[in-house]
VMD Tcl script that builds the backbone (N, CA, C; Angstrom):
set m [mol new atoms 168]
animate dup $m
set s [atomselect $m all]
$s set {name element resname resid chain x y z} {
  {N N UNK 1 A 0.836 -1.193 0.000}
  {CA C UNK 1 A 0.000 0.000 0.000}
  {C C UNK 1 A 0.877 1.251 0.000}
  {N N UNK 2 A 0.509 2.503 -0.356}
  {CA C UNK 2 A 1.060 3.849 -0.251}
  {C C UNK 2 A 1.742 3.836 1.217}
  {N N UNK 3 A 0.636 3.502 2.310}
  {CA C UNK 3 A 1.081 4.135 3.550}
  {C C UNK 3 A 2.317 2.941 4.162}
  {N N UNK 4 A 2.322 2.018 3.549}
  {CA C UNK 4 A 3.614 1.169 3.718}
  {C C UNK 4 A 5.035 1.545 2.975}
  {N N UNK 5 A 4.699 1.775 1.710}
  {CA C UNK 5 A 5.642 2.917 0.781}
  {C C UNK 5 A 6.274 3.704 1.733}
  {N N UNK 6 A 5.480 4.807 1.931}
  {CA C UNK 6 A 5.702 5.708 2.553}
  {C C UNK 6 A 6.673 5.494 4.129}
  {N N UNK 7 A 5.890 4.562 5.023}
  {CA C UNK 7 A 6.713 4.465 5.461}
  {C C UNK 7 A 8.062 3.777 5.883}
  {N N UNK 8 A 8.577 2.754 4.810}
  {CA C UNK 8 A 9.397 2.234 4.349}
  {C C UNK 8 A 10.944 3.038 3.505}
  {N N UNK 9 A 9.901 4.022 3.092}
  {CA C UNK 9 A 11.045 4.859 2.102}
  {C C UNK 9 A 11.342 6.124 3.247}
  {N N UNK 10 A 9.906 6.545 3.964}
  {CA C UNK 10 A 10.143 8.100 4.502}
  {C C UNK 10 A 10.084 8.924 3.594}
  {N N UNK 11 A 9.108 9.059 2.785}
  {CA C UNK 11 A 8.699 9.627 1.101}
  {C C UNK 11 A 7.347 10.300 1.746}
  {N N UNK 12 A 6.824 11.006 0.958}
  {CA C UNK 12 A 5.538 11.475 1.497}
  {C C UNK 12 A 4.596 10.788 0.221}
  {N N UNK 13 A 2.955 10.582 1.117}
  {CA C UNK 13 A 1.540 9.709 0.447}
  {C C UNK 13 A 1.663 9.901 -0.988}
  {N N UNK 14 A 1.679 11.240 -1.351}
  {CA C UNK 14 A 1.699 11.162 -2.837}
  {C C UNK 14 A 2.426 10.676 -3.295}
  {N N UNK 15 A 4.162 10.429 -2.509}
  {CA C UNK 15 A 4.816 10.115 -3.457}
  {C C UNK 15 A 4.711 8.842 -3.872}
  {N N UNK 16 A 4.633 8.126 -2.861}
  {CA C UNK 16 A 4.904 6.565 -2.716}
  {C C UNK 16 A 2.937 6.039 -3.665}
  {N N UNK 17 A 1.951 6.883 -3.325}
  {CA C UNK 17 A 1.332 7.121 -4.456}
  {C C UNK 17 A 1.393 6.844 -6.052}
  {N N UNK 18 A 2.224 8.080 -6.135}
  {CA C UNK 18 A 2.524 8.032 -7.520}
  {C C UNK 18 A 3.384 6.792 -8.064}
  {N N UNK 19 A 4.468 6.228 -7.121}
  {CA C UNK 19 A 4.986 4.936 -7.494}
  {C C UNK 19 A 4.329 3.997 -7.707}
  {N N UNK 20 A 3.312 3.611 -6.976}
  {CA C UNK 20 A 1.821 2.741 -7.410}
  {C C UNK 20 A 1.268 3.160 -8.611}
  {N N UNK 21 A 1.424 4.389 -8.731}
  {CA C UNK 21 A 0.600 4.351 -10.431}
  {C C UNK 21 A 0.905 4.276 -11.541}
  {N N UNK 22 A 2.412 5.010 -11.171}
  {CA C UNK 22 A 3.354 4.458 -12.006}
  {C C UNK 22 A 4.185 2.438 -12.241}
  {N N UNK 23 A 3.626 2.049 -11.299}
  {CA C UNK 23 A 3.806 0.853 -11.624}
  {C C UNK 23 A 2.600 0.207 -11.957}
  {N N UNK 24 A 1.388 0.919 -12.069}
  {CA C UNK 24 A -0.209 -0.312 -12.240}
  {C C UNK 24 A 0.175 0.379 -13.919}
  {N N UNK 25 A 0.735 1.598 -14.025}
  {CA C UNK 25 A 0.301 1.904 -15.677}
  {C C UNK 25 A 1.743 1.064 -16.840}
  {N N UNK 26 A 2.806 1.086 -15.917}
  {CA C UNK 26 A 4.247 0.439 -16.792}
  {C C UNK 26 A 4.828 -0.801 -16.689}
  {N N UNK 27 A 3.969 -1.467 -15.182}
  {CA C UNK 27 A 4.115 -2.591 -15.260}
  {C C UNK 27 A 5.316 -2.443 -13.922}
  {N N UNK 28 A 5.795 -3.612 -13.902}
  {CA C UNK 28 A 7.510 -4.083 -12.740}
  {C C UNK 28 A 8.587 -2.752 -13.049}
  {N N UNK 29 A 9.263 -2.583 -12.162}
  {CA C UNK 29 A 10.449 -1.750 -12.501}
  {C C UNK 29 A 11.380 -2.745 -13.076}
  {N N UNK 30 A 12.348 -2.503 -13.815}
  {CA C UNK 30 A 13.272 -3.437 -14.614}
  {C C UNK 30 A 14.094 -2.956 -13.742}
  {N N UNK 31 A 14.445 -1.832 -13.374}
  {CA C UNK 31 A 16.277 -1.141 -12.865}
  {C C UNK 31 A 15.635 0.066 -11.763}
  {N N UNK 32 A 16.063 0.284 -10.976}
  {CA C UNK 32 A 15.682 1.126 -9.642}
  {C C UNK 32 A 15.877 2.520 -10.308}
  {N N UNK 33 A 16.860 3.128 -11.005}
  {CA C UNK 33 A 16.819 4.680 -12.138}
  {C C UNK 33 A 15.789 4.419 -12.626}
  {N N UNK 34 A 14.774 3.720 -12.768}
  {CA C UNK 34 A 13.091 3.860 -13.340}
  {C C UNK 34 A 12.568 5.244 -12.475}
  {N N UNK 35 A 12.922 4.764 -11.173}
  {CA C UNK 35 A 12.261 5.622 -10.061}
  {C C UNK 35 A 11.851 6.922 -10.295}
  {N N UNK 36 A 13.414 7.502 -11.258}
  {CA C UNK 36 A 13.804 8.962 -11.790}
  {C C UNK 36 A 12.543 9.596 -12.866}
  {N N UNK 37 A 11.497 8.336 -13.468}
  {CA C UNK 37 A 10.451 8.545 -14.183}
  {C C UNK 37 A 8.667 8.543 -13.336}
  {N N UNK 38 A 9.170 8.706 -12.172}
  {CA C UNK 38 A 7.920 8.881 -11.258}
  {C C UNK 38 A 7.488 9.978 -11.104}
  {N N UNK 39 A 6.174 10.853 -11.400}
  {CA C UNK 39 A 6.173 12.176 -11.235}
  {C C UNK 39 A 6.047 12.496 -9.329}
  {N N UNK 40 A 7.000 13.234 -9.047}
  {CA C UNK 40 A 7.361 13.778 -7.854}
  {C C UNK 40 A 8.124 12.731 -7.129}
  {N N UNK 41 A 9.475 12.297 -7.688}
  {CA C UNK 41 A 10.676 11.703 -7.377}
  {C C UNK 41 A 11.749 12.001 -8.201}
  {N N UNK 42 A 12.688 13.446 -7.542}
  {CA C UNK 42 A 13.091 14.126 -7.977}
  {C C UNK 42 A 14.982 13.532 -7.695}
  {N N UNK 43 A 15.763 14.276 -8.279}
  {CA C UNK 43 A 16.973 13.322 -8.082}
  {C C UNK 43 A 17.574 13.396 -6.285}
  {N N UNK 44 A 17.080 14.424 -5.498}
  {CA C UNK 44 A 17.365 14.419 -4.459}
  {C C UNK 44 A 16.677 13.086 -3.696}
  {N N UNK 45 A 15.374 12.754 -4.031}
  {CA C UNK 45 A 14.231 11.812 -3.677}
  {C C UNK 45 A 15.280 10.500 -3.625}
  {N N UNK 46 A 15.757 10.176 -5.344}
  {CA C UNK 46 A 15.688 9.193 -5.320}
  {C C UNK 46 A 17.661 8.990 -4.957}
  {N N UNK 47 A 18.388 10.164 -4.692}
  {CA C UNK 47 A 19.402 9.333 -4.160}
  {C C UNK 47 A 19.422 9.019 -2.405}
  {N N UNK 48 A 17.741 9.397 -1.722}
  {CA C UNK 48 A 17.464 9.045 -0.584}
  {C C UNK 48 A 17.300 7.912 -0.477}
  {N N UNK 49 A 16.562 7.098 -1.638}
  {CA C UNK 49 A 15.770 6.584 -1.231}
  {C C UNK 49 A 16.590 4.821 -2.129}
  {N N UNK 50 A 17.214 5.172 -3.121}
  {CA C UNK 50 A 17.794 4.562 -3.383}
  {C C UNK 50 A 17.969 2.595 -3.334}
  {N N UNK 51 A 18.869 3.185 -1.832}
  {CA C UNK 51 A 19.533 1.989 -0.966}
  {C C UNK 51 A 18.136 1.100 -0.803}
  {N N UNK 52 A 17.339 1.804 -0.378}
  {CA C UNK 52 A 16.511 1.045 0.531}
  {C C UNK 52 A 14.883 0.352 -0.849}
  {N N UNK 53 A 15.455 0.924 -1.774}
  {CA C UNK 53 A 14.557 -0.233 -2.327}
  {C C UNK 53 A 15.240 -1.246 -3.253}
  {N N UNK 54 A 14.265 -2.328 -3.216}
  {CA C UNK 54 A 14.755 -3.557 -4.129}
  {C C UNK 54 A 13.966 -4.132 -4.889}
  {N N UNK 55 A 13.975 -4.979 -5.996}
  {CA C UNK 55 A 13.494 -5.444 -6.877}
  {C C UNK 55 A 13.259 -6.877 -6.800}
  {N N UNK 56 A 11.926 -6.721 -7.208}
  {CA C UNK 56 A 11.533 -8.482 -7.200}
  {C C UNK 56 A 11.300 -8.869 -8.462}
}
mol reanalyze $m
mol bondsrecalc $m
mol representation Tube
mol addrep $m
């Protein structure tokens, strides 16, 4: 869910949001620099947030 996103990353609702929608509309992330195509995950965002996600 968003509010697990959220607090997993420390991202705010919309953002972790928008990663959900951006993944129901493009499908799996292939490579974590996808992230950089999320609207409101900006390059500061995503060298936070980085580390802490992973790919299944």
């Amino acid at each position: 869910t968003a509010k697990d996103i959220k607090d997993k990353l420390s991202i705010t609702i919309a953002q972790a949001q928008a990663i959900i929608d951006y993944r129901k509309a493009n499908g799996a992330f292939s490579c974590i620099e996808q992230l950089l195509e999320v609207k409101g995950i900006g390059q500061k965002t995503y060298e936070k947030i980085r580390g802490l996600v992973t790919l299944r």
